[in-house]
Biopython code that builds the backbone (N, CA, C, O; Angstrom):
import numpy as np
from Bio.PDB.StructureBuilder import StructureBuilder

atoms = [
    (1, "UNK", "N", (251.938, 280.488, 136.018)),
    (1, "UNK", "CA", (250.606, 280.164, 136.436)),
    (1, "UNK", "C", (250.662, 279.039, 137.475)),
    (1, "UNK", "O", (251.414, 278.108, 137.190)),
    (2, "UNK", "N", (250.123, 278.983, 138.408)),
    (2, "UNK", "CA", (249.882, 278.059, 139.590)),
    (2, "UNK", "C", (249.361, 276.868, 139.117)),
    (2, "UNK", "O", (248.563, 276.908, 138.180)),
    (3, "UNK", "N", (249.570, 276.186, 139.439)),
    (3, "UNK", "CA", (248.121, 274.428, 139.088)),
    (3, "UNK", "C", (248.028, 273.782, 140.689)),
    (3, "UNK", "O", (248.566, 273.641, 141.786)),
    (4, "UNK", "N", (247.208, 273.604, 140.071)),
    (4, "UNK", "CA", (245.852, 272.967, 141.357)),
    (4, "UNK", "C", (246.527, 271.944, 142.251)),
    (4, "UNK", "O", (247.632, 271.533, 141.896)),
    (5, "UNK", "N", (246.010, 271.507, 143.324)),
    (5, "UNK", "CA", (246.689, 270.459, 143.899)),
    (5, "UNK", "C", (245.219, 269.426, 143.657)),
    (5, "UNK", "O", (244.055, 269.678, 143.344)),
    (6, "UNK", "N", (245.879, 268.329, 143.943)),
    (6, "UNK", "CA", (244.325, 267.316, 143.270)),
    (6, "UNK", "C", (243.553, 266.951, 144.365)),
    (6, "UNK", "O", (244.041, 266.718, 145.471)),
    (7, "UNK", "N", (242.475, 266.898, 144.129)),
    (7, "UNK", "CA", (241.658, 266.533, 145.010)),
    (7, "UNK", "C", (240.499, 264.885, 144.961)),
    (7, "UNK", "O", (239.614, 264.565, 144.167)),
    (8, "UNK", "N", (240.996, 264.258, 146.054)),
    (8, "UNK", "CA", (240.474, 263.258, 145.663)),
    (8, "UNK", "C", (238.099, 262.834, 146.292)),
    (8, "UNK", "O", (237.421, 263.191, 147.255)),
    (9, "UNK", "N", (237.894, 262.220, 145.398)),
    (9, "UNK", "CA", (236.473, 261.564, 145.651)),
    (9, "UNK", "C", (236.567, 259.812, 145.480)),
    (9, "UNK", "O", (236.876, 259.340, 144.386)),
    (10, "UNK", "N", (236.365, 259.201, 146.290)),
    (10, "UNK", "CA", (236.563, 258.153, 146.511)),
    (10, "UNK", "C", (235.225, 257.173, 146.207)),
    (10, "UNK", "O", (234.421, 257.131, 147.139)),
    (11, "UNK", "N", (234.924, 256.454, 145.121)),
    (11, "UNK", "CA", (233.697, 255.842, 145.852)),
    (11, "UNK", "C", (233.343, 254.923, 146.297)),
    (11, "UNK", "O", (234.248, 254.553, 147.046)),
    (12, "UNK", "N", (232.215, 253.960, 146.353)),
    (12, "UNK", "CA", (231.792, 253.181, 147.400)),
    (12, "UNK", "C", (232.623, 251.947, 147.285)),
    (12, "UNK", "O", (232.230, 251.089, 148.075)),
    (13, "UNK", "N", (233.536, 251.613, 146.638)),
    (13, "UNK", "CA", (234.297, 250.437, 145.886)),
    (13, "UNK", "C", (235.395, 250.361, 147.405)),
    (13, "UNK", "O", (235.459, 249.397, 148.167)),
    (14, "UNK", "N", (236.097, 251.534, 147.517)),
    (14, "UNK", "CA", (236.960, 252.492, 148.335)),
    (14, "UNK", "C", (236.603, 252.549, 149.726)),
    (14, "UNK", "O", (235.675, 253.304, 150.017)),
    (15, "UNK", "N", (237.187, 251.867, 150.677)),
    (15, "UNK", "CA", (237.180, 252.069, 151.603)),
    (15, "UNK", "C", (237.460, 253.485, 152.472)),
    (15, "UNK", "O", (238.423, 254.246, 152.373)),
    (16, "UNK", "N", (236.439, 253.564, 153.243)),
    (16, "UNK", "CA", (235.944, 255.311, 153.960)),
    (16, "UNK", "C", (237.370, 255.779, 154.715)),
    (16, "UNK", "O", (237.812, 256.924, 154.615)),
    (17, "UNK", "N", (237.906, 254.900, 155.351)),
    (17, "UNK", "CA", (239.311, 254.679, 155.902)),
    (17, "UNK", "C", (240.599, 255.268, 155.429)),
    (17, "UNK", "O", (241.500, 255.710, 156.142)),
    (18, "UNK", "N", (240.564, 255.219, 154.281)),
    (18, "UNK", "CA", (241.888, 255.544, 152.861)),
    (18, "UNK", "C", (241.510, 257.369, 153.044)),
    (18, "UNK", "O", (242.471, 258.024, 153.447)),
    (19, "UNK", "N", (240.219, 258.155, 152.775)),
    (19, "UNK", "CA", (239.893, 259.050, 152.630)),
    (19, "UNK", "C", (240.532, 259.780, 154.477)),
    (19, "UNK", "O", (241.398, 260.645, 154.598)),
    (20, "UNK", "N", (239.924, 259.228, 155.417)),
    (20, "UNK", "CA", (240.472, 259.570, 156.817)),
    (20, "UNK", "C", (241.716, 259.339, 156.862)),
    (20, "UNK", "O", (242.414, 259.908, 157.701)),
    (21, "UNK", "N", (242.115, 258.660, 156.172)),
    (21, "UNK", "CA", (244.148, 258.834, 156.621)),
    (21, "UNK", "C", (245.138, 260.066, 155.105)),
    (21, "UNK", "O", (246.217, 260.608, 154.865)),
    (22, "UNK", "N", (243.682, 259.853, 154.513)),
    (22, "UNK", "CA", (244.381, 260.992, 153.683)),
    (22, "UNK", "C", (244.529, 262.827, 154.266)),
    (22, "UNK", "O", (245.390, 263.704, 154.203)),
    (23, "UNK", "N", (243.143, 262.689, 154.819)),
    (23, "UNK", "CA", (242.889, 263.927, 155.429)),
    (23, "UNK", "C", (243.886, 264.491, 156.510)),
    (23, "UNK", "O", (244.301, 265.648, 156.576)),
    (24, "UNK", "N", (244.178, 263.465, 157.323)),
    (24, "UNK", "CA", (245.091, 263.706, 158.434)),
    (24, "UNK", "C", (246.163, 264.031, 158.242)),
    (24, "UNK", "O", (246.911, 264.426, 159.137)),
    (25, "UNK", "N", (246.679, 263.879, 156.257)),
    (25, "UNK", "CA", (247.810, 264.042, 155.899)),
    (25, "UNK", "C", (247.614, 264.933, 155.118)),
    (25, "UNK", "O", (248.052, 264.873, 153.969)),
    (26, "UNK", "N", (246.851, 266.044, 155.611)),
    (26, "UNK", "CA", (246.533, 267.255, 154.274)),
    (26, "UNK", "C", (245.846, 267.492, 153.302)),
    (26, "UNK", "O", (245.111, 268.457, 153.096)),
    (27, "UNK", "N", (246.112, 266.426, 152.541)),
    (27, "UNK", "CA", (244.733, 265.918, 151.332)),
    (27, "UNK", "C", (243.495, 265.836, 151.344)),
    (27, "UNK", "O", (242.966, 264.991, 152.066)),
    (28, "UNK", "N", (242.765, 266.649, 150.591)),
    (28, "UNK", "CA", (241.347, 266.825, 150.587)),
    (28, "UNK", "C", (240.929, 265.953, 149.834)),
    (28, "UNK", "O", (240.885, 266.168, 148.622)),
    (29, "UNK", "N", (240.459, 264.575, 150.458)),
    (29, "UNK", "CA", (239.705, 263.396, 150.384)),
    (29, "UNK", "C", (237.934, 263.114, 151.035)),
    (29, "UNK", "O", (237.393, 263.277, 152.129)),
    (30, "UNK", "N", (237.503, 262.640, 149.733)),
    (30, "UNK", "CA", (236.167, 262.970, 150.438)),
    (30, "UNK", "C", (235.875, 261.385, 149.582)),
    (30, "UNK", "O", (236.287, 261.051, 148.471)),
    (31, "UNK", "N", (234.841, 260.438, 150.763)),
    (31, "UNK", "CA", (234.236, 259.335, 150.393)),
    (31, "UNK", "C", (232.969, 259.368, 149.767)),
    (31, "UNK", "O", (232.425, 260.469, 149.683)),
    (32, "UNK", "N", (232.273, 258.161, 149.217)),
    (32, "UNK", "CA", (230.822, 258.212, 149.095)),
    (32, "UNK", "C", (230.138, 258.523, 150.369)),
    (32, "UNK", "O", (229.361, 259.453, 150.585)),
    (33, "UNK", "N", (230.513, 257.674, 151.115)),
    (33, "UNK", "CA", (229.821, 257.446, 152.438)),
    (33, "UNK", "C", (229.970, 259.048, 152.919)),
    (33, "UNK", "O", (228.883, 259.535, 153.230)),
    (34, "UNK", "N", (231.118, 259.955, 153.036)),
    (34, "UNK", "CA", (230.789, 261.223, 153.234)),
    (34, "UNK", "C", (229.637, 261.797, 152.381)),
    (34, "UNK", "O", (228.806, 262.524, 152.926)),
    (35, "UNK", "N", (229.560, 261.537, 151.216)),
    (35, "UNK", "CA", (228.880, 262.371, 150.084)),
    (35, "UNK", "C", (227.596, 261.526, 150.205)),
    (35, "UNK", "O", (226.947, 261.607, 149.162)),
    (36, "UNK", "N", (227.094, 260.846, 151.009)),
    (36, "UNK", "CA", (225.833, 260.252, 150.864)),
    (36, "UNK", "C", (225.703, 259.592, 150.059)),
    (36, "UNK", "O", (224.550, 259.169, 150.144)),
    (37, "UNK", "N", (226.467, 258.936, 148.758)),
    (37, "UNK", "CA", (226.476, 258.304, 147.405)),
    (37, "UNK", "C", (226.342, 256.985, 147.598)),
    (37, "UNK", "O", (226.529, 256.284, 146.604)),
    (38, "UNK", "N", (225.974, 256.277, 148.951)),
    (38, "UNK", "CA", (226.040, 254.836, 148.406)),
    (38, "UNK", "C", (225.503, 253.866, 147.797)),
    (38, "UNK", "O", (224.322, 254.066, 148.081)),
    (39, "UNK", "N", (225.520, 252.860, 147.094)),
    (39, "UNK", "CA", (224.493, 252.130, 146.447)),
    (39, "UNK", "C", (224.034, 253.162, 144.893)),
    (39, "UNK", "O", (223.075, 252.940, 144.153)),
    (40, "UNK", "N", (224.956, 254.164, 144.772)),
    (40, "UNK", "CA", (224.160, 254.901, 143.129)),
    (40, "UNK", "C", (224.827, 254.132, 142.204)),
    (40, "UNK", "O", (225.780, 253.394, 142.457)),
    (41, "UNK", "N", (224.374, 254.291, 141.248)),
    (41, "UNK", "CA", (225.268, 254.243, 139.404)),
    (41, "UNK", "C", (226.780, 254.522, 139.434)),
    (41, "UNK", "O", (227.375, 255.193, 140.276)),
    (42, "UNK", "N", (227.288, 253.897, 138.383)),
    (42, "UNK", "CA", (228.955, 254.864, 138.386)),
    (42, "UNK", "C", (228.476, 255.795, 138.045)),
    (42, "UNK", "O", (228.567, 256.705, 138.869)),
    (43, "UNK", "N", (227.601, 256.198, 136.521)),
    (43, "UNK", "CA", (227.451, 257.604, 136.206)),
    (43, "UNK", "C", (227.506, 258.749, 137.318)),
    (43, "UNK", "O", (228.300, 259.690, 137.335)),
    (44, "UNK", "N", (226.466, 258.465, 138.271)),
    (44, "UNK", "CA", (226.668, 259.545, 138.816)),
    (44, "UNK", "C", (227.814, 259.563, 139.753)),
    (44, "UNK", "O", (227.722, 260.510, 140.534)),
    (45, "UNK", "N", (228.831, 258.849, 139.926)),
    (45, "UNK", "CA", (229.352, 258.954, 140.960)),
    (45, "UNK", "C", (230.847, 259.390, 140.153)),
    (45, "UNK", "O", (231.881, 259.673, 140.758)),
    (46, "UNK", "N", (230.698, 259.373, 138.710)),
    (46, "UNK", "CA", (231.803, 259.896, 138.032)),
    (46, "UNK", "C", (231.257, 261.333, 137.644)),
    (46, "UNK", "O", (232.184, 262.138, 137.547)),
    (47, "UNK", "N", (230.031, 261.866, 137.400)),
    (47, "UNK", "CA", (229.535, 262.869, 137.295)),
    (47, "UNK", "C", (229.601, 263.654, 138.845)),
    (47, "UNK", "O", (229.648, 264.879, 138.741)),
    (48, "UNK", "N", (229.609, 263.260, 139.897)),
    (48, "UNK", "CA", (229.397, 263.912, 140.942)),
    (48, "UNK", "C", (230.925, 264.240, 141.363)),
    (48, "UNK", "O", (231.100, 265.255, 142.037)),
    (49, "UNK", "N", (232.361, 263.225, 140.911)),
    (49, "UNK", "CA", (233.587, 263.587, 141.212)),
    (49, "UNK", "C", (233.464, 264.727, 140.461)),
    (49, "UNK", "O", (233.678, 265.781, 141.060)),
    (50, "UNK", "N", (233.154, 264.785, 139.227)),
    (50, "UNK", "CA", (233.657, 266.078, 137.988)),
    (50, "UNK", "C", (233.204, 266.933, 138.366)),
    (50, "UNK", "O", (233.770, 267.957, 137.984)),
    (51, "UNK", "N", (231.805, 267.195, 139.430)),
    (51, "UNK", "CA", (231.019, 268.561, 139.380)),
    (51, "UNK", "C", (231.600, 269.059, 140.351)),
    (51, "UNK", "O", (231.093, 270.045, 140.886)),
    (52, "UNK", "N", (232.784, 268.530, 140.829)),
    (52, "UNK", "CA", (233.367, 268.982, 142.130)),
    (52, "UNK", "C", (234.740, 268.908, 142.461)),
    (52, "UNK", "O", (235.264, 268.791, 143.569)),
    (53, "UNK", "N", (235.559, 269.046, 140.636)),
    (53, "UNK", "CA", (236.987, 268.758, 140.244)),
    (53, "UNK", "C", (237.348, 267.919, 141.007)),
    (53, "UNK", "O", (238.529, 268.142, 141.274)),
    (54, "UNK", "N", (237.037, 267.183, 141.445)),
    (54, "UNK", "CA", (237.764, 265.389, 142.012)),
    (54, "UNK", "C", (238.401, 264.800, 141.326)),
    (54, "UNK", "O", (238.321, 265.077, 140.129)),
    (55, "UNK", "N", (239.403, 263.627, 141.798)),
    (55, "UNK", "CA", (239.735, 263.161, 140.721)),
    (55, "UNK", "C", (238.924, 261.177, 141.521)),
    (55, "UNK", "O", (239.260, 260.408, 142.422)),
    (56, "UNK", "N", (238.283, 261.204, 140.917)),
    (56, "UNK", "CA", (237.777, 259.714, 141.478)),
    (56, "UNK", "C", (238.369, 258.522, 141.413)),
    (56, "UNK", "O", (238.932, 258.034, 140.433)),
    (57, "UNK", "N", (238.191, 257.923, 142.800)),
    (57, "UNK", "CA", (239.004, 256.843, 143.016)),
    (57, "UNK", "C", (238.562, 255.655, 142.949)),
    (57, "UNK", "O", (237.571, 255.621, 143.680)),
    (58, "UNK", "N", (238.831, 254.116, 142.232)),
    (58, "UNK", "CA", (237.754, 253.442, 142.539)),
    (58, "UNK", "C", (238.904, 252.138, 142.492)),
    (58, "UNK", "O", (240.115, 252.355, 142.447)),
    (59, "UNK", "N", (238.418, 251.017, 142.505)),
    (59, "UNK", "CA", (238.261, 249.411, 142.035)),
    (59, "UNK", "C", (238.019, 249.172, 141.011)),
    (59, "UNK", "O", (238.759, 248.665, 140.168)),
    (60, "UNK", "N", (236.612, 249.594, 140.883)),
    (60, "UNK", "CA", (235.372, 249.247, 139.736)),
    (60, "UNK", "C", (235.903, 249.358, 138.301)),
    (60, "UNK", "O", (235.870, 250.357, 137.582)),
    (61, "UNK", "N", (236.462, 247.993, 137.983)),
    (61, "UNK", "CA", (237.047, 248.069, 136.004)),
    (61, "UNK", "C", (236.277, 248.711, 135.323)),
    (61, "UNK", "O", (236.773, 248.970, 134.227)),
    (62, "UNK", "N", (234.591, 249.363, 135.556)),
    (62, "UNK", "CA", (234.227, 249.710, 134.571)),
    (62, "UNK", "C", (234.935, 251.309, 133.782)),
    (62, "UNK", "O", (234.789, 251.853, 132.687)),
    (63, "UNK", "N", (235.691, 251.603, 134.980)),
    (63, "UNK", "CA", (235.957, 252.927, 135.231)),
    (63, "UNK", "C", (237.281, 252.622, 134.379)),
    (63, "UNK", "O", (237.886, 253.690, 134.281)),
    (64, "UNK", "N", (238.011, 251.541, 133.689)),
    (64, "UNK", "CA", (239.090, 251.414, 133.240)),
    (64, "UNK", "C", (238.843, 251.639, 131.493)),
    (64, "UNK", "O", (239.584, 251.696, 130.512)),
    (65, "UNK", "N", (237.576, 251.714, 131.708)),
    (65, "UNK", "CA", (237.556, 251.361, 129.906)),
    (65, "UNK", "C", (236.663, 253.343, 129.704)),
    (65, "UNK", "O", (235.780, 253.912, 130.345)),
    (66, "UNK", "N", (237.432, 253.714, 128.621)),
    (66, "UNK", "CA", (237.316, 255.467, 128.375)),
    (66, "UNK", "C", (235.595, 255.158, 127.425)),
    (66, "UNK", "O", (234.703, 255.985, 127.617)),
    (67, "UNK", "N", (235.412, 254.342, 126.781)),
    (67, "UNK", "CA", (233.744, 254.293, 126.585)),
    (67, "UNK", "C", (232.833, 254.090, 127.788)),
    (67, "UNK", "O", (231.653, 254.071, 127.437)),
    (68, "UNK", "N", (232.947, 253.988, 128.623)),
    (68, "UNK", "CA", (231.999, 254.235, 129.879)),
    (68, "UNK", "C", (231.890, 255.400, 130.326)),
    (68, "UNK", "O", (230.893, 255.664, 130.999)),
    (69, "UNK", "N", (232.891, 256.417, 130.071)),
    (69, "UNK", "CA", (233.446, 257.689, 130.318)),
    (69, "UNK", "C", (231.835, 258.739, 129.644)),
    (69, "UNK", "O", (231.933, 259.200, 128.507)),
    (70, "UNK", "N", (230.656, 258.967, 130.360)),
    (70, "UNK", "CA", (230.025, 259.802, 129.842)),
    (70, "UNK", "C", (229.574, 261.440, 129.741)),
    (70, "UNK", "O", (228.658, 262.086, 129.232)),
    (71, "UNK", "N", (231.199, 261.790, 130.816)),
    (71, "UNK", "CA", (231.184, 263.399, 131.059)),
    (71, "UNK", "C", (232.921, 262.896, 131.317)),
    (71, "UNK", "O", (233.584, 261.951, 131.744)),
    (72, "UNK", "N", (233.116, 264.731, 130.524)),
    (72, "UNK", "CA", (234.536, 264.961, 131.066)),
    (72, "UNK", "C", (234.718, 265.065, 132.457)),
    (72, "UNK", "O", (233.719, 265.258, 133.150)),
    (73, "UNK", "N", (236.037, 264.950, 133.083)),
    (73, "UNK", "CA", (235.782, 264.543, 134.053)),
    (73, "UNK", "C", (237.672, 264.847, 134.355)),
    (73, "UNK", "O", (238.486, 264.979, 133.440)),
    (74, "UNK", "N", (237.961, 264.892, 135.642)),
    (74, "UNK", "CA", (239.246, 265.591, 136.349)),
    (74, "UNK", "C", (239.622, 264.166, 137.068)),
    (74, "UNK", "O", (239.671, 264.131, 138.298)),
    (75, "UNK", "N", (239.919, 262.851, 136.199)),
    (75, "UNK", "CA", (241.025, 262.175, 136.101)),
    (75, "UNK", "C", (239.899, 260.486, 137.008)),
    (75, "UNK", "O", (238.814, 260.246, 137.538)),
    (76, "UNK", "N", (241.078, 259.880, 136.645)),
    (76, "UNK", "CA", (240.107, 258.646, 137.269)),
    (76, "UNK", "C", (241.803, 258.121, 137.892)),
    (76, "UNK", "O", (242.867, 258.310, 137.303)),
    (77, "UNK", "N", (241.631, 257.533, 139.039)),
    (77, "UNK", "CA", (242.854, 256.781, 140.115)),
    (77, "UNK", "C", (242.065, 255.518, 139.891)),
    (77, "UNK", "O", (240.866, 255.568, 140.167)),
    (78, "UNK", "N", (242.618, 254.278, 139.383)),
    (78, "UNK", "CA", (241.921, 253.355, 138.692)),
    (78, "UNK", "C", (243.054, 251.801, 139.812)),
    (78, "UNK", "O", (244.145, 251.371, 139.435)),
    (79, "UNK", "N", (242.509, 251.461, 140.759)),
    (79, "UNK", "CA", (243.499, 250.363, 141.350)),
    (79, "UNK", "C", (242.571, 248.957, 140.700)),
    (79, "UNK", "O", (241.458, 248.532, 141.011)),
    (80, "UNK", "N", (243.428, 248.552, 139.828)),
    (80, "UNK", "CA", (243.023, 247.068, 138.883)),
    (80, "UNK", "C", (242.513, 245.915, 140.148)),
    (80, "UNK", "O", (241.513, 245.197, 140.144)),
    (81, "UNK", "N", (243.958, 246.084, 141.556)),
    (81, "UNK", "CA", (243.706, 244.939, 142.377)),
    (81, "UNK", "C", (242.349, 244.890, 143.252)),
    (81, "UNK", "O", (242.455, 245.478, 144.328)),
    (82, "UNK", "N", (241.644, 244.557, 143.107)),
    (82, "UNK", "CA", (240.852, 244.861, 143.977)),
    (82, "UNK", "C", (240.953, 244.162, 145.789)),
    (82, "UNK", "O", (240.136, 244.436, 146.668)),
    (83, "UNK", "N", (241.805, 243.517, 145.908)),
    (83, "UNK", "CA", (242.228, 243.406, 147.235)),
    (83, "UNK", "C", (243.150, 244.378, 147.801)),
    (83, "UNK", "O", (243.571, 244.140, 148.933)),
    (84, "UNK", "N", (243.611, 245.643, 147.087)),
    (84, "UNK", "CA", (244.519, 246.453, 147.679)),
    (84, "UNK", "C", (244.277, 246.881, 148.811)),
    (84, "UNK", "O", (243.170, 247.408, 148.921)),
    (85, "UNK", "N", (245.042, 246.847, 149.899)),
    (85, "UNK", "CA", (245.036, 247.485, 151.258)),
    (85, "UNK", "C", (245.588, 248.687, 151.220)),
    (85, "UNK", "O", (246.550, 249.175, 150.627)),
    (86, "UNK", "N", (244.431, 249.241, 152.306)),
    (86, "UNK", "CA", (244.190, 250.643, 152.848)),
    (86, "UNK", "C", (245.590, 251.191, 152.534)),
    (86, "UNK", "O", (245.813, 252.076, 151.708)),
    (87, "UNK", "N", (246.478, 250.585, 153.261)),
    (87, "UNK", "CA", (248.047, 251.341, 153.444)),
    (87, "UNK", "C", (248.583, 251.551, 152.331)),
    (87, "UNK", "O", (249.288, 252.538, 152.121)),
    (88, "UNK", "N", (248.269, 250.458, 151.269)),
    (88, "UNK", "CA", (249.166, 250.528, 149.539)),
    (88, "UNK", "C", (248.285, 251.839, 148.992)),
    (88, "UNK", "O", (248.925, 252.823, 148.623)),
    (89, "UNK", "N", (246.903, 251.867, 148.938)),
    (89, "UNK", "CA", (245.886, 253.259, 148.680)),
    (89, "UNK", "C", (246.438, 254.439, 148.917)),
    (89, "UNK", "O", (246.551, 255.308, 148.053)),
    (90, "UNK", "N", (246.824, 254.555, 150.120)),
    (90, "UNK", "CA", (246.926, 255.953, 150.742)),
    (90, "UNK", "C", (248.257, 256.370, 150.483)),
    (90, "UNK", "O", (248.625, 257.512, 150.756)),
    (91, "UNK", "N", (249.179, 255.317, 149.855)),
    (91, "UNK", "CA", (250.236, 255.501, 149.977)),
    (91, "UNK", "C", (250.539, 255.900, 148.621)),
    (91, "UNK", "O", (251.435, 256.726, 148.442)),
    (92, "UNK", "N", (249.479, 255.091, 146.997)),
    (92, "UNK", "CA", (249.910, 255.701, 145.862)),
    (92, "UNK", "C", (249.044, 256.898, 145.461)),
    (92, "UNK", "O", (249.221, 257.410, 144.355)),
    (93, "UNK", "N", (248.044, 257.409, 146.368)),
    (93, "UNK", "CA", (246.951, 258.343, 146.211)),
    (93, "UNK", "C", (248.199, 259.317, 146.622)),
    (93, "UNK", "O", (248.389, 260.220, 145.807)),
    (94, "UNK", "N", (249.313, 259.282, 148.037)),
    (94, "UNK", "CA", (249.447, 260.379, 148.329)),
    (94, "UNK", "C", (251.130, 260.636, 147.141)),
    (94, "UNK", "O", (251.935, 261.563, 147.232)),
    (95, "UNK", "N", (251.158, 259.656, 146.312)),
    (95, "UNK", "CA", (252.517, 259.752, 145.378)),
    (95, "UNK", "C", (252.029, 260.491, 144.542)),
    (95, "UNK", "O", (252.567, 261.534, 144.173)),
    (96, "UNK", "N", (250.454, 259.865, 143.935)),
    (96, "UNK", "CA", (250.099, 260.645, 142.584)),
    (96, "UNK", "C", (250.041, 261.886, 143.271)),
    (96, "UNK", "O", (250.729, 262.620, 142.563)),
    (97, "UNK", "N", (249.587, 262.622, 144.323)),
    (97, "UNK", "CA", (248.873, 263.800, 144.558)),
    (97, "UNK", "C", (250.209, 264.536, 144.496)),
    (97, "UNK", "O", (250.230, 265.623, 143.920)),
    (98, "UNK", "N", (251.522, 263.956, 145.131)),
    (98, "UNK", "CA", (253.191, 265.185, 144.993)),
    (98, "UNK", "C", (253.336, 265.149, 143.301)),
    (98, "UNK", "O", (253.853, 266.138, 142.781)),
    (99, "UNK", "N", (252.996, 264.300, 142.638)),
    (99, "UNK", "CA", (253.512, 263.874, 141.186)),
    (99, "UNK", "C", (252.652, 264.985, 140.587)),
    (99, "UNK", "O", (253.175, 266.049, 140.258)),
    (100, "UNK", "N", (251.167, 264.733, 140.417)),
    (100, "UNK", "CA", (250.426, 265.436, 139.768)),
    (100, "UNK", "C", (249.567, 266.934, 140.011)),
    (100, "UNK", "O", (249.333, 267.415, 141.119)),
    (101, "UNK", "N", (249.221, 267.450, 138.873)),
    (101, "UNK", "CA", (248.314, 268.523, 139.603)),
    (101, "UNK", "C", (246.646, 268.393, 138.572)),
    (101, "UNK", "O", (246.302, 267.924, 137.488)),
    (102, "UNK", "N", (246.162, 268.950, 139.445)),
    (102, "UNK", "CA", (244.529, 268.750, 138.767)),
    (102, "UNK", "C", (244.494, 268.969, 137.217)),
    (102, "UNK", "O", (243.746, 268.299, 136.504)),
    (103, "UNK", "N", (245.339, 269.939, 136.718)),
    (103, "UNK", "CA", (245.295, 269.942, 135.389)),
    (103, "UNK", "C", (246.041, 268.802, 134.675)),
    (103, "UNK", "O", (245.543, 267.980, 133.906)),
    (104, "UNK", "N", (246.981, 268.873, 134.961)),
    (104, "UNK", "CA", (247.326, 267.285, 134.146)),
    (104, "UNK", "C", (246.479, 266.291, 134.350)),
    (104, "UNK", "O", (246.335, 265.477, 133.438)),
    (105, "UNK", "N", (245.754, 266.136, 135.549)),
    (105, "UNK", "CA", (244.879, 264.722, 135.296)),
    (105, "UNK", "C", (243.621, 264.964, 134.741)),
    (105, "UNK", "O", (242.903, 263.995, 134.986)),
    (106, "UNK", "N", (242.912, 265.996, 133.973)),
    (106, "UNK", "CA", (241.644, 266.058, 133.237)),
    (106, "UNK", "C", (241.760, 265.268, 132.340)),
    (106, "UNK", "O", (242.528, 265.490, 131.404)),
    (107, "UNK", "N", (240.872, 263.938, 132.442)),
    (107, "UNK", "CA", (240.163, 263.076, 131.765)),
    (107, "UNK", "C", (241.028, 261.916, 131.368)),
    (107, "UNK", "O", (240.740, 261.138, 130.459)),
    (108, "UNK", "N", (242.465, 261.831, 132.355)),
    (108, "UNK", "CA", (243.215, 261.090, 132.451)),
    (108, "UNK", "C", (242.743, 259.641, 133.215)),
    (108, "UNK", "O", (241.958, 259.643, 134.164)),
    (109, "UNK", "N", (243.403, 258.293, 132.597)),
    (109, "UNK", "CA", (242.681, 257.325, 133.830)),
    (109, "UNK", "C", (244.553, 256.630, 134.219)),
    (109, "UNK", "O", (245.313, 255.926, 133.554)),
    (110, "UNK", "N", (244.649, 257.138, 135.298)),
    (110, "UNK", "CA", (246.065, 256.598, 136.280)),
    (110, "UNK", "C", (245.815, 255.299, 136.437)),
    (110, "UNK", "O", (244.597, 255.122, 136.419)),
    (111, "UNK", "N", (246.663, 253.891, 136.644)),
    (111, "UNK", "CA", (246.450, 252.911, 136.918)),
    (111, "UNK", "C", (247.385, 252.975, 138.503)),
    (111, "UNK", "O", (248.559, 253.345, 138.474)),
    (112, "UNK", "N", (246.843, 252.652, 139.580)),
    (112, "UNK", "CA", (247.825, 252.299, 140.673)),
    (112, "UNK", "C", (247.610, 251.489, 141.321)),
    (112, "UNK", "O", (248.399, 251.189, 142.217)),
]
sb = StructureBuilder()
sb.init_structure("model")
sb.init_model(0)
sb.init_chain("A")
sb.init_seg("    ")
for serial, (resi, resn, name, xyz) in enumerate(atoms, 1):
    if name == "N":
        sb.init_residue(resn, " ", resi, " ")
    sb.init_atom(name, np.array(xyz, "f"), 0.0, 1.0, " ", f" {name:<3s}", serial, name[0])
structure = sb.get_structure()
């Protein structure tokens, strides 16, 4: 059986930048700022990765703790630092993406 390649949703935490250097490298990366999402709730912005097998990318600690978690959901990319630069992003987004596939990361939270 085949498995998925992952697909990332980035949100507003996430610089729009990380998503454009992902793309250029194959990876189907999509921002808030693409998705019109800025300024919403996490809910929806963890509900809007899932309705669209993403695996969402953020900063935001709230996203670190699995009781905030209020829909299953196709994985959380969780960077603790919140000063991480663009280049360290794109660089462990594009490790997890050779490492993993969409099915292993359902409802998984990655720390990078």
């Amino acid at each position: 059986m085949s498995q998925s390649r992952l697909r990332y949703y980035l949100d507003e935490n996430m610089d729009p930048e990380i998503s454009e250097q992902l793309r250029r490298r194959g990876i189907d990366a999509l921002s808030a700022r693409d998705a019109s999402l800025l300024e919403v709730s996490d809910d929806v912005q963890l509900r809007y990765a899932a309705s669209k097998g993403r695996v969402l990318c953020t900063k935001d600690s709230d996203f670190a703790n699995p009781a905030n978690w209020l829909v299953e959901h196709d994985g959380i990319a969780y960077f603790p630092d919140s000063s991480v630069s663009i280049g360290y992003a794109v660089n462990a987004l594009l490790k997890l993406h050779r490492k993993e596939t969409a099915e292993s990361m359902e409802n998984r939270l990655v720390y990078l």
